[in-house]
N, C-alpha and C positions, 0 to 999 in steps of 0.2 A: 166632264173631263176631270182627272185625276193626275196629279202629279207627284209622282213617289222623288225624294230626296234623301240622302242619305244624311246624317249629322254632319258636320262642322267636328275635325277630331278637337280644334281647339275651340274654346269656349268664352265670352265676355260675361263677365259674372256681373249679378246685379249691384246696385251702390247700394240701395236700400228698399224696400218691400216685404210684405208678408209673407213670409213661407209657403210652400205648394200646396194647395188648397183641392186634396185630391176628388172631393166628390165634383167638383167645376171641369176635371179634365175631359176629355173627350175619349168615347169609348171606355168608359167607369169599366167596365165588366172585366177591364185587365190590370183591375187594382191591386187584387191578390197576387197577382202574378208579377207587378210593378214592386209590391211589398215586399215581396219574397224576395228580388232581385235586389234591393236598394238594404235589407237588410245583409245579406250576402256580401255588396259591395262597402259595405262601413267596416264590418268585421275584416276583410283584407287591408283592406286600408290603416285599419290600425294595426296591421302586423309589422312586424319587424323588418319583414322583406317584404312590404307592399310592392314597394316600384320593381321589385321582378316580376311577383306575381302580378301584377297588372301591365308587365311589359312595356315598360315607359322610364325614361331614363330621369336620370337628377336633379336636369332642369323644372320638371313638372311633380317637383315634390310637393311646393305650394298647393298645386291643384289635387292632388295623393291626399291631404291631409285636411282641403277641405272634404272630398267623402265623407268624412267620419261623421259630418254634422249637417247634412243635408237635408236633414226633418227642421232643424231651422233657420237654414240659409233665406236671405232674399229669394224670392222669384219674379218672372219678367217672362212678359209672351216670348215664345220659341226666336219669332226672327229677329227678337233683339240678343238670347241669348249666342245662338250660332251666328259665327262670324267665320272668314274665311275665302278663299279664291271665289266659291260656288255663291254662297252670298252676298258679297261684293257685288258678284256681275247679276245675281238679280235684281239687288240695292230695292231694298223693302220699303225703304224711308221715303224714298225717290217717285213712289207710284202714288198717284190721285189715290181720294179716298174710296171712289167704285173701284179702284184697280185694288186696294187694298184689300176693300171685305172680298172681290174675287178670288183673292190669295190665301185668306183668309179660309174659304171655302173650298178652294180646290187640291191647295197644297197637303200633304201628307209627309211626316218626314217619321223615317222607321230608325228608331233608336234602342240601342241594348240597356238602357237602361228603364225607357220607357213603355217601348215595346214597340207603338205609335199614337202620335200625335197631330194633332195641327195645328196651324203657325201663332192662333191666337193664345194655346193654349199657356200658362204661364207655370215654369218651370226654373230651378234654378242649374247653376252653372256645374257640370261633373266633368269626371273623367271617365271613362270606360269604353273600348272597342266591342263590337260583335263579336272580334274573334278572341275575347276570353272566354274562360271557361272561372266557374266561381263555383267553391264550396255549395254544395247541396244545391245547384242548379246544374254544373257543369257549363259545355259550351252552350253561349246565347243565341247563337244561331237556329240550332235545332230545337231551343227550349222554346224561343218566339217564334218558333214554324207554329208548332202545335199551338199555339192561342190564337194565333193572327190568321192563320186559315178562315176560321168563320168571320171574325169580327172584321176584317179586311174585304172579304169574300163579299160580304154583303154590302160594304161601302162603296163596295166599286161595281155592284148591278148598276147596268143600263150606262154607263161612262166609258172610256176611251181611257187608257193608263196609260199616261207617259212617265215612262222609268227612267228615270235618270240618275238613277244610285249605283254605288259602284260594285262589286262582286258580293265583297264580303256582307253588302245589307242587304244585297239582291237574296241571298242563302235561308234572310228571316223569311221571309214570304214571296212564291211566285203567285203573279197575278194571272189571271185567265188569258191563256194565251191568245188567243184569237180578238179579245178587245184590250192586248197591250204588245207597245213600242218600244223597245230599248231605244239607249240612244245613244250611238258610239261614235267617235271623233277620229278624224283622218286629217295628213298631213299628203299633198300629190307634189313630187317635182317631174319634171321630167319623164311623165308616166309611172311614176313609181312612185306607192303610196304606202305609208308608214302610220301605227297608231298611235294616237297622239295618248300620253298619260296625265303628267298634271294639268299640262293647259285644258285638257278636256274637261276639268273642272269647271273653268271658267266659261267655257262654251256651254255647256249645259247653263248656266247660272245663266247664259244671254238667252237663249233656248226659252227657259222658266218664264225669265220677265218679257219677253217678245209674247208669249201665251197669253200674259195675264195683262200686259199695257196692249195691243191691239184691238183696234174697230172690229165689231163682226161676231159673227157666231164662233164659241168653240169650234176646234176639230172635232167631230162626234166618230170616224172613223179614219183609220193608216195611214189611208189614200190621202182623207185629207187632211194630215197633219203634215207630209213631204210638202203639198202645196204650201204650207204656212212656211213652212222652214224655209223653202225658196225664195221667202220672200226677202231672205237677209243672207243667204247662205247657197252653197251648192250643194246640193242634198240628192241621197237617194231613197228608195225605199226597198226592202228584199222582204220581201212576201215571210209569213211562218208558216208552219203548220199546225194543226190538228195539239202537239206538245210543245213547241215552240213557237215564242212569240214575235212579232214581227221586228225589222231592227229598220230605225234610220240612221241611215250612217251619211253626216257632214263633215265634207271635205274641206279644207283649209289648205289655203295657197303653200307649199312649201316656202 
């Protein structure tokens, strides 16, 4: 099992550490292409108009200006740097030490700055969405299709993908339809049901840690991964096809 997550847009930056020690990252093969992007992202940053061109307003100037030196910021494994609705509710800190290295293990979070990673890997604190677009990369969405095809492709032979990322990281990489789940969130009252937005953040985040804290075999297939989700939730399952991949959609009480 594979669990795709998206970043945390905000960030807990490290207190103190070594800077990012890229040959130890996972999936090395997308260092140039990490290079390319982290060089891209310092030069905006020190422009004048960063926080336009990075689309973030003046409260997150502090975070704008650490960019510029992020070759030697602290670094800190991924789930202490992302923090967030989504992290909260999977609460990383909170799981045994086998729940951890399972997480450990199975988590993937696909980042525009990194491309992808896993949760142990140690990275420091940025700013950057999927949907910029950056000097001599352009937009990260379509420049991280093109890498993460193979290197993604091959990490998720013979596993079960649970997506839980939201549009904009879902754009860097689709998984193989037929062995992945989206996971999308509903609110029912009175027979009428509405998509849930941010709290759906947080459902995924219970989603994550319900996968990696329960007894028992992973889900290895769709079918039974709605089982697992029933076990906290009211869930369905809607089939995909052949180009689209399956979705579970959990329901939440209005």
């Amino acid at each position: 099992m594979l669990i795709l997550l998206p970043p945390s847009e905000g960030k807990t930056p490290a207190r103190r550490g070594s800077a990012v020690d890229w040959p130890s990252l996972s999936f090395p093969e997308l260092n140039p292409c990490r290079a390319k992007v982290l060089a891209a992202l310092e030069a905006v940053s020190a422009h004048p108009d960063a926080l336009t061109l990075l689309g973030v307003g003046a409260s997150l100037r502090d975070d704008v200006e650490r960019n510029t030196r992020l070759h030697g910021e602290p670094a800190a494994p991924a789930h202490s740097i992302y923090s967030g609705v989504l992290y909260d509710a999977l609460g990383y800190r909170s799981l045994t030490p086998a729940q951890r290295r399972k997480a450990d293990a199975s988590v993937l979070v696909v980042s525009a700055l990194w491309g992808a990673i896993r949760f142990g890997d140690s990275v420091p604190a940025y700013r950057l969405s999927m949907g910029t677009a950056l000097p001599d990369v352009g937009r990260l969405a379509p420049f991280w299709k093109a890498q993460l095809d193979d290197t993604l492709g091959r990490a998720a032979e013979g596993h079960l993908v649970v997506d839980c990322r939201s549009s904009t990281y879902a754009a860097a990489w689709a998984a193989p339809p037929e062995r992945t789940v989206t996971v999308n969130v509903f609110t029912e009252a009175a027979g009428v049901r509405k998509v849930v937005s941010h709290f759906a953040k947080h459902t995924r985040g219970e989603l994550a840690r319900h996968l990696l804290a329960r007894r028992g075999k992973a889900p290895a297939a769709a079918s039974d991964l709605v089982k697992v989700a029933r076990e906290k939730w009211d869930a369905e399952l809607v089939p995909g096809t052949s180009r689209k991949p399956h979705a579970l959609n959990i329901i939440l009480p209005g």
